[in-house]
C-alpha positions as CSV (number, residue, x, y, z in Angstrom):
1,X,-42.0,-17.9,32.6
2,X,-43.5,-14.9,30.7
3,X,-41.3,-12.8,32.3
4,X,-38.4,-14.4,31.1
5,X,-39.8,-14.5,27.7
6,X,-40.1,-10.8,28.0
7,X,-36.5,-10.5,28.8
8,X,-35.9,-12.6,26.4
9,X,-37.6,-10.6,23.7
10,X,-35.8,-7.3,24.9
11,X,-32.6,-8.8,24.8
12,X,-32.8,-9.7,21.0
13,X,-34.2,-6.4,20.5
14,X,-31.6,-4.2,22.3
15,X,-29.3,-6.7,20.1
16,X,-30.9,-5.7,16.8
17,X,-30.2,-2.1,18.1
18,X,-26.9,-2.8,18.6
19,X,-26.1,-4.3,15.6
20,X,-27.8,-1.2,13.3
21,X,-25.8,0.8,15.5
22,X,-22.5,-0.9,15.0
23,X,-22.8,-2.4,11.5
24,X,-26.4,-2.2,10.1
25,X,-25.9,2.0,8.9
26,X,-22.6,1.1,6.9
27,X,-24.6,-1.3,4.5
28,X,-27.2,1.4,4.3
29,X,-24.4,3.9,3.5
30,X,-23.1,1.4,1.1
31,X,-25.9,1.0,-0.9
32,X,-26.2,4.5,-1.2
33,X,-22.7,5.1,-2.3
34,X,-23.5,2.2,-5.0
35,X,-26.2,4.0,-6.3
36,X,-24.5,7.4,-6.0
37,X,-22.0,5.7,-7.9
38,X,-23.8,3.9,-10.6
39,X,-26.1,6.5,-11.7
40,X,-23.8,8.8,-14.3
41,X,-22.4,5.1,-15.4
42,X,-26.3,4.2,-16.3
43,X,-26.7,7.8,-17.4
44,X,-24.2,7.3,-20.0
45,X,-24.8,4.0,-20.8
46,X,-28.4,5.4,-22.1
47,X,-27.4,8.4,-23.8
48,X,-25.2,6.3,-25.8
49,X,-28.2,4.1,-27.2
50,X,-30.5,7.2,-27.0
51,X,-31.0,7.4,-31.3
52,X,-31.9,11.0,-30.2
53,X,-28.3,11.7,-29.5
54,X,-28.5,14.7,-26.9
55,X,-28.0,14.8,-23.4
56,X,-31.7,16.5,-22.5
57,X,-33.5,13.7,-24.4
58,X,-32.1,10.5,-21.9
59,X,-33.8,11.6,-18.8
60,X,-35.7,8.5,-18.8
61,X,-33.3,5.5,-19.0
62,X,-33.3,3.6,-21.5
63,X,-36.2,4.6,-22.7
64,X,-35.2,3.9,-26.6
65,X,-32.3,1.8,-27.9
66,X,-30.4,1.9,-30.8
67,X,-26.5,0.5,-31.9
68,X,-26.0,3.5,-34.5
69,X,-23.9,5.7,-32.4
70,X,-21.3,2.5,-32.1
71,X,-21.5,2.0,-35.2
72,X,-20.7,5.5,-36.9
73,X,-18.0,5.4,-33.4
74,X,-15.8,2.7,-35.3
75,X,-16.5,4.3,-38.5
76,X,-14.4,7.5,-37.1
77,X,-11.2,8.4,-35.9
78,X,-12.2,6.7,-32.5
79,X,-10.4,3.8,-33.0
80,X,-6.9,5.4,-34.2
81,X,-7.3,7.5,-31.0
82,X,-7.5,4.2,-29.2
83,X,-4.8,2.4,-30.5
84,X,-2.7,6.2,-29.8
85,X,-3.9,5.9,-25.7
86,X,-3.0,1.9,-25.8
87,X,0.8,3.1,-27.5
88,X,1.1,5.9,-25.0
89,X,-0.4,4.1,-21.8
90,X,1.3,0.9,-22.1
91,X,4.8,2.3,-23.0
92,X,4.3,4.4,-20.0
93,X,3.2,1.6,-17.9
94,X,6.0,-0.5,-18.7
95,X,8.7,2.6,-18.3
96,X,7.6,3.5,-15.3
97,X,7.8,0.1,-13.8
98,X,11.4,-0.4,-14.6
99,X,12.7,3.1,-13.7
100,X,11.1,3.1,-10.9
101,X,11.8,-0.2,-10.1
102,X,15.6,0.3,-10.3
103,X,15.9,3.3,-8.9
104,X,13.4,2.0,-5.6
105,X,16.2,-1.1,-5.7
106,X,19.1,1.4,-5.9
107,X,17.9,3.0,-2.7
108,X,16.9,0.4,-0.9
109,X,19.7,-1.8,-1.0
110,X,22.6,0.3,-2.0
111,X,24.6,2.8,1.1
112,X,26.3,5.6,-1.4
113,X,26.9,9.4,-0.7
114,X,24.2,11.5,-1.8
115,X,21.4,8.7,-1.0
116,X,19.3,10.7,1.3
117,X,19.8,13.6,-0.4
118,X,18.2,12.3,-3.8
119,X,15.5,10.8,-1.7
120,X,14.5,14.3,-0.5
121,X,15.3,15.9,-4.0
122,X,12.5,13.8,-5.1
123,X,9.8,14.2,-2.8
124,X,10.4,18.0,-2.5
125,X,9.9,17.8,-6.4
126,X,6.7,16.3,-5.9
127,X,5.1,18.7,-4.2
128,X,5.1,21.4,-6.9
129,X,1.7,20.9,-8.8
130,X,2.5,20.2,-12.6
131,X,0.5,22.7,-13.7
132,X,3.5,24.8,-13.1
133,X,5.5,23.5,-15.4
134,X,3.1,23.0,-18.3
135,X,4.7,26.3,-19.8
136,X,8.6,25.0,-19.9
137,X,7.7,21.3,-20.9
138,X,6.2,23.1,-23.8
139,X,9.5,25.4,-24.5
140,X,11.6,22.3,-23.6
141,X,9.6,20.1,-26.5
142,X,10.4,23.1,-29.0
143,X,13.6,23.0,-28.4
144,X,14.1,19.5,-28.4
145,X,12.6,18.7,-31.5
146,X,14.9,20.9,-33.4
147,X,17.5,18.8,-32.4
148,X,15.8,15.3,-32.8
149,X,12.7,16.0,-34.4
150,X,11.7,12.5,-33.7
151,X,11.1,14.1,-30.0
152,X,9.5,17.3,-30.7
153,X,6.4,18.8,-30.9
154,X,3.1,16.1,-32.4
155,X,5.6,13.5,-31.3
156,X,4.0,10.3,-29.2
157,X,7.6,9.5,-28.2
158,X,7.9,13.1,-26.5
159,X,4.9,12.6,-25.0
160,X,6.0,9.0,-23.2
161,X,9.7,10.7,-22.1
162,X,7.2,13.3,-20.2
163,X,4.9,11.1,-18.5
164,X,8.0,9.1,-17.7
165,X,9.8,11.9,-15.7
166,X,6.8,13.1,-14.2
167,X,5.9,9.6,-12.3
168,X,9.1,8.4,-11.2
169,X,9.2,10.5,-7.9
170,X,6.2,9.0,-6.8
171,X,6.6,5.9,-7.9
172,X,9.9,5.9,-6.6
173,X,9.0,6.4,-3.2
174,X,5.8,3.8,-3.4
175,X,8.3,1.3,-4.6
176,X,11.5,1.9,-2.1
177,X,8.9,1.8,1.2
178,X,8.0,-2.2,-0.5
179,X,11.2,-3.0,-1.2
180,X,12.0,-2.2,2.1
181,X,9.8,-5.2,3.8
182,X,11.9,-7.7,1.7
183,X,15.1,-8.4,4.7
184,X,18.4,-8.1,3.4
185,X,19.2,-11.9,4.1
186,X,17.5,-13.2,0.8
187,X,20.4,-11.1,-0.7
188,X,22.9,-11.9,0.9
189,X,22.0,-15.6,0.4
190,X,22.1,-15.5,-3.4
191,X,25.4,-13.3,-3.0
192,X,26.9,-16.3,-1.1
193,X,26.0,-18.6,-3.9
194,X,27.2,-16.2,-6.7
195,X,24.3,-14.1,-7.9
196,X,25.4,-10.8,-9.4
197,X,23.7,-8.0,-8.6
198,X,21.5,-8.0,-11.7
199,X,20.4,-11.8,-11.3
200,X,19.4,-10.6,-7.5
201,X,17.3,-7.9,-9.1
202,X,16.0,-9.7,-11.9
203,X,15.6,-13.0,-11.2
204,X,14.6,-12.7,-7.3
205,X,13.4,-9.1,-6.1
206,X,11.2,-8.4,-9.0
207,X,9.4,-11.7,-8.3
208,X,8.9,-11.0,-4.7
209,X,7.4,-7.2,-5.7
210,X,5.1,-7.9,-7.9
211,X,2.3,-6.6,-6.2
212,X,3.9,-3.3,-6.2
213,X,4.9,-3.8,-10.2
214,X,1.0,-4.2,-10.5
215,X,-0.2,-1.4,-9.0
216,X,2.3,1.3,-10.2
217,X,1.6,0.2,-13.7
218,X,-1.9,0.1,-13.1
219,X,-1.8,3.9,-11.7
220,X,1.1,4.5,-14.3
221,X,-1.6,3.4,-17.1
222,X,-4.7,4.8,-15.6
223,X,-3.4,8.5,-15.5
224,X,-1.5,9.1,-18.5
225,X,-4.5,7.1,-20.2
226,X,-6.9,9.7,-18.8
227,X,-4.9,13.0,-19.0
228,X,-6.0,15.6,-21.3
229,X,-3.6,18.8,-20.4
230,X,-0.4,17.4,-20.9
231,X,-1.4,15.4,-24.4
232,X,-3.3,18.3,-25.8
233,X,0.0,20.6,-25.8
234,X,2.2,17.9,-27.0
235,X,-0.2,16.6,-29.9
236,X,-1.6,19.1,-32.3
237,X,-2.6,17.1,-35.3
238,X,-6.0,15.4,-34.9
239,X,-4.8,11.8,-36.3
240,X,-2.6,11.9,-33.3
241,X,-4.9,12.5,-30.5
242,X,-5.0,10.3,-27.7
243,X,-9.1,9.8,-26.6
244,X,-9.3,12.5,-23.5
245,X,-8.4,14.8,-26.4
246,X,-10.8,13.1,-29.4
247,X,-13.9,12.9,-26.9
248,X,-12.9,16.5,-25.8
249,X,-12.9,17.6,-29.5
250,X,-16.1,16.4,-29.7
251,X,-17.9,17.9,-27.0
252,X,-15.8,21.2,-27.6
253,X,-19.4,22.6,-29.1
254,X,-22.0,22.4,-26.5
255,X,-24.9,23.0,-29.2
256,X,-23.6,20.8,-31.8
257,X,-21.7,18.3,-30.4
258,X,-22.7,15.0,-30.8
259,X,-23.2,13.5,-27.6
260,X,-24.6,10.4,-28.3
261,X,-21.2,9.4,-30.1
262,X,-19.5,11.3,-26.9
263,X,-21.2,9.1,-24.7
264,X,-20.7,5.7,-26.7
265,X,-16.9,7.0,-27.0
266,X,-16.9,7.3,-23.1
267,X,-18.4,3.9,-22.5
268,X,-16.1,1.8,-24.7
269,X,-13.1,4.0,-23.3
270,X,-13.6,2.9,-19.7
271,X,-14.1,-0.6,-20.8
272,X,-10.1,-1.4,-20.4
273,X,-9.7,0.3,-17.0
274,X,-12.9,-1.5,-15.7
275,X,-11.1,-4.9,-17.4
276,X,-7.7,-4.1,-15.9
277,X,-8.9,-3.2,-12.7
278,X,-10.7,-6.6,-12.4
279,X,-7.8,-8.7,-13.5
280,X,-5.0,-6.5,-11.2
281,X,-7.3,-6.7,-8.2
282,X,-6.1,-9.2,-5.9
283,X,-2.5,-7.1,-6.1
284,X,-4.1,-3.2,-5.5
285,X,-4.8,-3.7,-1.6
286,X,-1.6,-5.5,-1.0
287,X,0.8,-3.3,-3.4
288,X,-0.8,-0.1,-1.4
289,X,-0.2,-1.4,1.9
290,X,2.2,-3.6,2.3
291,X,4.9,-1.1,1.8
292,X,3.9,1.0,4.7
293,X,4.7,-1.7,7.7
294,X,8.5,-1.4,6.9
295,X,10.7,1.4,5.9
């Protein structure tokens, strides 16, 4: 009897070891990569309501609290900037979507000459980095806005028609491998009953992709609300900054920059990612994946 107790006993043991071997080290690493993670966000998040207002003095977390840096932040051109990365972001967003959108359905569903070809055009395109072409979008807007200064140089609107061109390869390509796992029979279906192309498009494949919608405006929205290169050629004068170039403005003087208005800047600039993140987040992990089982 105490021998099979024994065995017993090394059994659950050699289970135990089985189990930190299989599963137990990836909560381990997961709570480190949680705290890896969370530390600059708690960083910031205290430098923010440090009332010293430098980066050296919020070692120790939290270890004052004060509201004035949000206060003087909404006294300042922080809010215009945020309204200008809203105007900017969501246009883009919503542009990218539908160009994308149609040319992904153009692709997928249509047989024409050239279709392979543009499909290539556009991923060889992609593979140049952008920071090669920061030099002739430049040019490009000068010239352009002395034919429509509306689109020129300062311009929000020249800004959008760039971030426009530069996503719809990629987009392209994430949307025409989703569009893809929809069969052909759903069209053919409302073809037999009528539908015009467009009411196919409209009213039945873009209800059927929204997972994919979500996600490329989400990326779409994320990027273009977060870039800094491409928005600090394009806008020069300060009431038209977007807030990667305010914040940057700010922090442009290491020894008299005021950090604790950076870091309060920073924290109610993230707050619309984190927001849209939470409320798009039962389309991300089907939108990403779902387009790679057909296609």
């Amino acid at each position: 009897m105490a021998r099979k107790l024994a065995n017993g006993d090394n059994d659950t043991r050699l289970r135990g070891k089985r189990w930190w071997a299989q599963v137990g080290w990836k909560h381990i690493f997961a709570l480190l990569m949680i705290v890896y993670c969370l530390f600059p966000i708690l960083y910031v998040i205290s430098a923010s309501v440090n009332p010293g207002g430098t980066l050296t003095g919020s070692n120790r977390l939290f270890q004052a609290f004060t509201g004035q840096h949000y206060a003087d932040l909404f006294a300042s051109q922080f809010p215009r900037w945020l309204l200008n990365s809203f105007y900017v972001s969501g246009v883009t967003a919503v542009g990218t979507v539908l160009m994308a959108a149609a040319a992904a359905y153009a692709f997928s569903r249509f047989r024409f000459k050239g279709r392979r070809g543009g499909l290539t055009a556009l991923l060889i395109v992609q593979m140049f980095p952008q920071m090669l072409a920061f030099i002739a979008i430049f040019l490009l807007a000068l010239a352009l806005g002395e034919i429509f200064p509306g689109l020129g140089i300062g311009s929000h609107l020249q800004l959008i028609a760039i971030y426009l061109g530069g996503a719809l390869g990629a987009n392209t390509f994430l949307m025409y491998g989703f569009f893809n796992t929809i069969p052909m029979d759903i069209d053919e279906a409302a073809k037999i009953d009528g539908a015009s192309h467009a009411q196919i498009f409209w009213g039945i494949i873009m209800r059927l992709v929204t997972p994919i919608l979500a996600v490329v405006g989400l990326l779409s929205f994320v990027s273009s609300y977060g870039d800094f290169i491409l928005a600090r050629i394009i806008l020069p004068r300060t009431e038209d900054y977007t807030l990667a170039v305010g914040l940057y403005v700010w922090g442009s003087d290491e020894r008299n920059a005021p950090w604790g208005l950076f870091a309060a800047g920073a924290v109610v600039a993230a707050i619309p990612i984190v927001l849209l993140f939470m409320y798009l987040q039962k389309y991300i992990v089907s939108g990403l994946t779902a387009g790679g089982v057909k296609g």
